[in-house]
C-alpha positions in Angstrom: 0.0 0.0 0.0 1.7 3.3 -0.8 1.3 6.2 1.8 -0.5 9.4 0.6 1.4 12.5 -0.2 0.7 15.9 0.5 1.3 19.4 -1.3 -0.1 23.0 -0.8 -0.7 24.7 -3.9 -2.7 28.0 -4.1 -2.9 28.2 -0.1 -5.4 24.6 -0.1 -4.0 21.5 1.2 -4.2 18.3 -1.7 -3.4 14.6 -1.0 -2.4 11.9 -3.7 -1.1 8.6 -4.1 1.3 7.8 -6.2 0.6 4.5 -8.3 3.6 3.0 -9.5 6.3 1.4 -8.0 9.7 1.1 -8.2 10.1 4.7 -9.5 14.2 5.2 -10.9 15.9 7.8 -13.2 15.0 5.1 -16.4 10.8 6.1 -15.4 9.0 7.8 -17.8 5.7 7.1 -16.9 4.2 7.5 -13.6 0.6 6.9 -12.3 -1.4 9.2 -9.8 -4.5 9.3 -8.0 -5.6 12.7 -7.1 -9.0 13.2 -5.4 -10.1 9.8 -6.7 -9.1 10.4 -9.9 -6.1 8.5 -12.3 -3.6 10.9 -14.0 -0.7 9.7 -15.9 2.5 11.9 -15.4 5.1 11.5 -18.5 8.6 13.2 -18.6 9.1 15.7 -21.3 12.5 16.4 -23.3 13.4 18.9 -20.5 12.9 16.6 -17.8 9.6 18.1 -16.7 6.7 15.6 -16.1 3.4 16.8 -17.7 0.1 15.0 -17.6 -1.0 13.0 -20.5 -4.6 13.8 -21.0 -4.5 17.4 -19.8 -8.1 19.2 -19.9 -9.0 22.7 -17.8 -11.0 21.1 -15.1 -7.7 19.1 -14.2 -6.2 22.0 -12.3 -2.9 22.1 -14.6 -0.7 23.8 -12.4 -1.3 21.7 -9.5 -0.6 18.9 -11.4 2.9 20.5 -12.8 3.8 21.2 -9.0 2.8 17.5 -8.4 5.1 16.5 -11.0 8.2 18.6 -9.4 7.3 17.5 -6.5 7.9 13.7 -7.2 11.0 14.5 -9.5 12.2 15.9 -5.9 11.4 13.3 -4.1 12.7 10.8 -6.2 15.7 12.5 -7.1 14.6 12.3 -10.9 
């Protein structure tokens, strides 16, 4: 069972989960779940990671800011 993670973004608390194990530098795909909700996380040619099926109602920034914040954890 992985344990949740937490980030502030905008001044509100958010909790997620990441998905997929065995996260090294070779990942380039990693699954989230954010309010209940899957997002897939996939690193660009500048070693950011951006979500796959990116709409308006998915909060982009906070999802970028989740991204740096698992490339910092993870040392990516």
């Amino acid at each position: 069972m992985n344990l949740p993670m937490r980030i502030t973004f905008d001044e509100r608390d958010y909790t997620y989960v990441v998905l997929t194990k065995g996260i090294t530098k070779e990942t380039n795909a990693i699954q989230i779940n954010l309010n209940d909700t899957e997002y897939q996380l996939v690193c660009n040619p500048k070693g950011d990671w951006d979500v796959v099926d990116e709409t308006v109602n998915n909060h982009p920034g906070l999802l970028k800011a989740i991204g740096r914040n698992i490339k910092l954890r993870y040392r990516l």
